[in-house]
C-alpha positions as YAML, in Angstrom:
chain: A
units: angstrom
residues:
- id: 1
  name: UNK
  ca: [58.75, -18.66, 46.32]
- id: 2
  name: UNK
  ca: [57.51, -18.62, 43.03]
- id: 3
  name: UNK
  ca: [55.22, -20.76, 40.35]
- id: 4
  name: UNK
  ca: [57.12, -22.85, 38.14]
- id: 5
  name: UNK
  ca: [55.79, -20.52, 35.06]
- id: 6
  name: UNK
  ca: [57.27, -17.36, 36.74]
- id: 7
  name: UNK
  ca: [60.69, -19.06, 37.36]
- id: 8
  name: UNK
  ca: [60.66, -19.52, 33.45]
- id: 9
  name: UNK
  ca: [59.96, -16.17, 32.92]
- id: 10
  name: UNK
  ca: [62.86, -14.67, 35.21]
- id: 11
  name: UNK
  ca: [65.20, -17.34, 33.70]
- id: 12
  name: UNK
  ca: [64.25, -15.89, 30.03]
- id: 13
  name: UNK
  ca: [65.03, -12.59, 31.45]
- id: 14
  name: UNK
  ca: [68.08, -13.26, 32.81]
- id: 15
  name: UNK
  ca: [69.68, -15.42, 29.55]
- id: 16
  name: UNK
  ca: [69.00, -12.02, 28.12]
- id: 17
  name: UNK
  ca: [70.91, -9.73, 30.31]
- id: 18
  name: UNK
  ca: [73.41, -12.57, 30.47]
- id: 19
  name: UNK
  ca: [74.64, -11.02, 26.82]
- id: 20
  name: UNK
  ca: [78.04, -13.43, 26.89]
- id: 21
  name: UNK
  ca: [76.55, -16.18, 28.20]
- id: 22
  name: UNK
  ca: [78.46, -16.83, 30.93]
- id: 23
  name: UNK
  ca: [75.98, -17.66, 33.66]
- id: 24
  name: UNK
  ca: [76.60, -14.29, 35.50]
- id: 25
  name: UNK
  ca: [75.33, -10.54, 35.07]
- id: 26
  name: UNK
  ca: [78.36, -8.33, 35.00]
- id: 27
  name: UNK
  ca: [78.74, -4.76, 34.23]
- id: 28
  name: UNK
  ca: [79.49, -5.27, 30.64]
- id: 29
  name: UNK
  ca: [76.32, -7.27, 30.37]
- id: 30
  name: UNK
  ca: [74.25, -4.35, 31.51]
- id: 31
  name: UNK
  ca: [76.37, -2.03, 29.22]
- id: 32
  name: UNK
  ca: [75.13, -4.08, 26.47]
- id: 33
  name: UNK
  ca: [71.30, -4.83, 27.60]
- id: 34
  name: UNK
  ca: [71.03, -0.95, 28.31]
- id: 35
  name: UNK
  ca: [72.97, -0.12, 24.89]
- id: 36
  name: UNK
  ca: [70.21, -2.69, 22.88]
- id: 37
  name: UNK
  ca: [67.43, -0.23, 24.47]
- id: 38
  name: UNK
  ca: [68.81, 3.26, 23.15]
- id: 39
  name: UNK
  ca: [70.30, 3.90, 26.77]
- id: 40
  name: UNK
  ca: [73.99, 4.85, 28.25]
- id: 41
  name: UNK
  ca: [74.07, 4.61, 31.90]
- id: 42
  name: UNK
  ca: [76.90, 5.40, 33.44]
- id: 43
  name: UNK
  ca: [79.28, 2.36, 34.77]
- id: 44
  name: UNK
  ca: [78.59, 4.16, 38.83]
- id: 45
  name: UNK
  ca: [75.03, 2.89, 38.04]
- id: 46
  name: UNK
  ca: [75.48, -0.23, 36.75]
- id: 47
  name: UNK
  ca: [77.82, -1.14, 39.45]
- id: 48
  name: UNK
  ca: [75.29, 0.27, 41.98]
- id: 49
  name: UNK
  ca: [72.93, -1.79, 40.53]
- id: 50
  name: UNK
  ca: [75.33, -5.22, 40.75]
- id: 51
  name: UNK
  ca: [75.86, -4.08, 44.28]
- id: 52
  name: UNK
  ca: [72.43, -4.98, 45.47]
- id: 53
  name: UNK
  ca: [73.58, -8.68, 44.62]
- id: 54
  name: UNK
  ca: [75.41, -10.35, 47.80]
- id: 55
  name: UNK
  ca: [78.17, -11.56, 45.39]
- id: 56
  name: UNK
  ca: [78.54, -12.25, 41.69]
- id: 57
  name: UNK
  ca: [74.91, -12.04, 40.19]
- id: 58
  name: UNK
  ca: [73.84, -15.65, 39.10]
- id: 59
  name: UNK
  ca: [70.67, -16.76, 38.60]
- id: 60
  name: UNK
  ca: [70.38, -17.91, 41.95]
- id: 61
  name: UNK
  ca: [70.94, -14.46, 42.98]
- id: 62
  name: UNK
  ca: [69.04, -12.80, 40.52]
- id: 63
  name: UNK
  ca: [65.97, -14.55, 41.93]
- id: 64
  name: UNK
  ca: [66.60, -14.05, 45.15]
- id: 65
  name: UNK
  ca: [66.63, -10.19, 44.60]
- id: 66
  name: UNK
  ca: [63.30, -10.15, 42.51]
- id: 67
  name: UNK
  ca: [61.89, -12.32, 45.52]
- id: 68
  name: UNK
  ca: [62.87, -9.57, 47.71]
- id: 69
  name: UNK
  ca: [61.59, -6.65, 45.51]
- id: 70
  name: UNK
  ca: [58.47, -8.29, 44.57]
- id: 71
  name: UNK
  ca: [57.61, -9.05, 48.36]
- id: 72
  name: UNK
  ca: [58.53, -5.67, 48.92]
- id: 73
  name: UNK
  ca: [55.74, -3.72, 47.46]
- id: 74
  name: UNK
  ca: [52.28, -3.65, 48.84]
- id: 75
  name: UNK
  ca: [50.38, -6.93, 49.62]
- id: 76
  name: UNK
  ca: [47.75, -8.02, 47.73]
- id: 77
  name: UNK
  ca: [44.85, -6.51, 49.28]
- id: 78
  name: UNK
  ca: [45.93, -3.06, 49.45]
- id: 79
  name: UNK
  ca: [46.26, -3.16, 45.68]
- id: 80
  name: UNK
  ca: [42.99, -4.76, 45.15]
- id: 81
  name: UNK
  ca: [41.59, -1.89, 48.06]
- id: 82
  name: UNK
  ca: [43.16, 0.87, 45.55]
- id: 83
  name: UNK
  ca: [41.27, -0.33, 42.77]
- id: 84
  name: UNK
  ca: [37.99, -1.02, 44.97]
- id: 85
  name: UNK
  ca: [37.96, 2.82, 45.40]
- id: 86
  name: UNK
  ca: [37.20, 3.72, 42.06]
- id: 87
  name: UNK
  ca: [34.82, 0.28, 41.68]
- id: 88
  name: UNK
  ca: [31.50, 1.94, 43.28]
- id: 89
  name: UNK
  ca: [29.58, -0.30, 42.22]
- id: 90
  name: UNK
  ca: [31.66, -3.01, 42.91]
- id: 91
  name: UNK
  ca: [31.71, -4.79, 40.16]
- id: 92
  name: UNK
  ca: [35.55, -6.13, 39.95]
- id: 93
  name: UNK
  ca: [35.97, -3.91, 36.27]
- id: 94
  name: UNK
  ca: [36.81, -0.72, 35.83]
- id: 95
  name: UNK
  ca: [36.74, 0.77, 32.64]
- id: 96
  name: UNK
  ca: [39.40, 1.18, 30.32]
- id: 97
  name: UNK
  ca: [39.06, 4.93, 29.24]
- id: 98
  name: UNK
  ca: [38.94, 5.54, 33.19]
- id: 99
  name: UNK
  ca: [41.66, 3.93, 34.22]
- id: 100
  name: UNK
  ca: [43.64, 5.46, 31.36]
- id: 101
  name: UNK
  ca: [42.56, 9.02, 32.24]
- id: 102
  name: UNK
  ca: [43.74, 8.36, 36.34]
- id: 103
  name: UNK
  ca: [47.11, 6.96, 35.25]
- id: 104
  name: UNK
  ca: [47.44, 9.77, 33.14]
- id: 105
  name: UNK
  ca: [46.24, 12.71, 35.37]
- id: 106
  name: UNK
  ca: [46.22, 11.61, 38.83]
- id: 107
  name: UNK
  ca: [49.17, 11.45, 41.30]
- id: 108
  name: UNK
  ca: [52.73, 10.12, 39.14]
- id: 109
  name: UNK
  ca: [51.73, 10.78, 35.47]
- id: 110
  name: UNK
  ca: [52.30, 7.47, 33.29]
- id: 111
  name: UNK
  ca: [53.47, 8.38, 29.91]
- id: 112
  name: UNK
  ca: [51.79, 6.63, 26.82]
- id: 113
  name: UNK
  ca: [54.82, 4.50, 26.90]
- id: 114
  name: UNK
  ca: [54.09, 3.50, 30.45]
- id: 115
  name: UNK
  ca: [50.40, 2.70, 28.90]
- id: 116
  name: UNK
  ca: [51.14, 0.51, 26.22]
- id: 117
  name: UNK
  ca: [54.04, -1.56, 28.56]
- id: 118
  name: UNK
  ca: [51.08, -1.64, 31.63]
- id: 119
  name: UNK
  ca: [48.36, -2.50, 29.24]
- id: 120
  name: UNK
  ca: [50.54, -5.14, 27.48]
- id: 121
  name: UNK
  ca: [50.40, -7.63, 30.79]
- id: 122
  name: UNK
  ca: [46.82, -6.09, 32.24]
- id: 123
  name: UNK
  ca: [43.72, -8.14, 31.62]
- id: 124
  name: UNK
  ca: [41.36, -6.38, 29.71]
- id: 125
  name: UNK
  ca: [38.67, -7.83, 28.06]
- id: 126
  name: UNK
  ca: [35.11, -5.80, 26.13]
- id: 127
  name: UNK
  ca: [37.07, -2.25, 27.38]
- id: 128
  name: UNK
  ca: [37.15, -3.55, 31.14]
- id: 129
  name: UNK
  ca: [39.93, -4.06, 33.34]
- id: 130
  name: UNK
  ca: [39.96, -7.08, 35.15]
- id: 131
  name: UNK
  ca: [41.96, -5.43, 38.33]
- id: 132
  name: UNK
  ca: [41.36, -8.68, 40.86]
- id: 133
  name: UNK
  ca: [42.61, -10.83, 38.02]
- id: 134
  name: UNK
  ca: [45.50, -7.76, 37.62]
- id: 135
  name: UNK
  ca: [45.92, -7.77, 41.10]
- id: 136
  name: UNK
  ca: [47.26, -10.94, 41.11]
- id: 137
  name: UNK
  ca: [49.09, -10.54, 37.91]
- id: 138
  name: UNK
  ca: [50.86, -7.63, 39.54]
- id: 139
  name: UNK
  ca: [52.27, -9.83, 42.78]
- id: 140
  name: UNK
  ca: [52.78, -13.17, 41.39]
- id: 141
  name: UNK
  ca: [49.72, -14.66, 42.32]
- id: 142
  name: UNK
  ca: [48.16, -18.07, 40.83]
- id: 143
  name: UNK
  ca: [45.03, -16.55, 38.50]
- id: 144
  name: UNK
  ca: [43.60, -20.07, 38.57]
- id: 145
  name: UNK
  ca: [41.17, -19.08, 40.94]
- id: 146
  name: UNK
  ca: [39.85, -16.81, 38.87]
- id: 147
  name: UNK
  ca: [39.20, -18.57, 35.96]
- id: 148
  name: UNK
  ca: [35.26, -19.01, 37.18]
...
């Protein structure tokens, strides 16, 4: 389902929600996750959110749900066709400033926030975007290919 690397990364995730180290994700360990980030949700939403689990929330299960949300966004190619649209010359870059001004003016606003966590994983390299290599990125894809 996923690479090796990726399974890492969702098990490093998960130790850290796991705040009592128990091997499951329980209310109080979102209480205290949120809590670390400045934020009070209220225990109806963190029990919504255990609910989307088919029993306690393991690691097992935690996968399993990120499996199911990641396959559940838009393949692959209708990303990369997004991008494509504002690539005219179709050059596989776009450039920074430009993407910055559409996240930030077009359709749902990103914040500066939202900036600095997207540009955090993006590839960017001389001011350009990478967005086939982010593509991939994005849905979990091996960037190996890419490397050319």
């Amino acid at each position: 389902m996923f690479p090796q690397a990726q399974i890492q990364e969702f098990k490093e995730a998960f130790t850290m929600m796991d705040q009592n180290r128990d091997g499951f994700i329980d209310v109080e360990d979102l209480k205290d996750m949120y809590a670390s980030l400045g934020r009070e949700p209220s225990v109806k939403d963190l029990e919504a959110m255990l609910k989307e689990a088919p029993g306690q929330l393991n690691f097992t299960a935690f996968l399993t749900i990120f499996g199911e949300k990641l396959h559940g966004t838009d393949p692959e190619n209708t990303i990369l066709s997004a991008f494509q649209m504002f690539d005219a010359e179709n050059k596989g870059f776009l450039e920074e400033e430009y993407i910055k001004d559409l996240l930030t003016n077009m359709g749902d606003n990103f914040t500066n926030d939202e900036i600095r966590q997207t540009w955090k994983e993006a590839p960017f390299s001389g001011g350009k975007l990478d967005y086939k290599k982010f593509c991939k990125i994005l849905k979990g894809s091996d960037t190996d290919d890419l490397a050319a």
